[in-house]
C-alpha positions as CSV (number, residue, x, y, z in Angstrom):
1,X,194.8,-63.2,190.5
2,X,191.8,-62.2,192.5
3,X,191.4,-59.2,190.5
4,X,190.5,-61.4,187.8
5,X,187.2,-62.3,189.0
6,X,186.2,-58.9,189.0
7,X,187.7,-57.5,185.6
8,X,186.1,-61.1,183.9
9,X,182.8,-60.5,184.3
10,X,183.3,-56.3,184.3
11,X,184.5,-56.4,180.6
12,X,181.6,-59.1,179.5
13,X,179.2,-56.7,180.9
14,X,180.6,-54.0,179.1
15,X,181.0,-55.9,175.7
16,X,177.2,-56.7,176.3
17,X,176.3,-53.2,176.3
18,X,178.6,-52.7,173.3
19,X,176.7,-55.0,171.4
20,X,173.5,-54.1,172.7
21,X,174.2,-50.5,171.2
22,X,175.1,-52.1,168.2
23,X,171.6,-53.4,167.3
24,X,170.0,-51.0,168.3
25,X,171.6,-49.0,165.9
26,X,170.8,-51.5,163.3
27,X,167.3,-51.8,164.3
28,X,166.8,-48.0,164.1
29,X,168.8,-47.3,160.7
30,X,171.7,-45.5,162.0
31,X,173.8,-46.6,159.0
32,X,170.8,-46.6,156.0
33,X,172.8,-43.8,153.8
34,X,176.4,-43.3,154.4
35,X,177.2,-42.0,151.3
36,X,174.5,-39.3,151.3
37,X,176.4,-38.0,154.5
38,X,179.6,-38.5,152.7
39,X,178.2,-36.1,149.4
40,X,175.9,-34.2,151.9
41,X,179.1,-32.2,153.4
42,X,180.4,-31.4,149.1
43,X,177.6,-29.1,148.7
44,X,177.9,-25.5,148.0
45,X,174.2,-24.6,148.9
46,X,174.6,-23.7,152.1
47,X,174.6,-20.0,154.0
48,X,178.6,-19.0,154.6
49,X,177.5,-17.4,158.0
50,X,174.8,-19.2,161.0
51,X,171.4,-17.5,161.0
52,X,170.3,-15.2,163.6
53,X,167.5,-15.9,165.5
């Protein structure tokens, strides 16, 4: 049970940095326009090969 007082506070750390990444991706419009990606990858105007630089 010792263990315990080491995983506890290990896993609310990492739950804070979880969150913590979570606002931040609110705060910097991560998720404005999902469904422009979502009609962004239907488009046909694209090159079929990479360009070369």
């Amino acid at each position: 049970m010792d263990v315990l007082t080491y995983l506890i506070p290990i896993s609310l750390v990492l739950g804070g940095i979880g969150l913590a990444a979570f606002f931040w991706a609110l705060k910097t419009r991560q998720f404005e326009d999902p469904d422009g990606d979502a009609q962004r990858i239907l488009r046909t105007d694209y090159d079929e090969e990479p360009k070369e630089d």
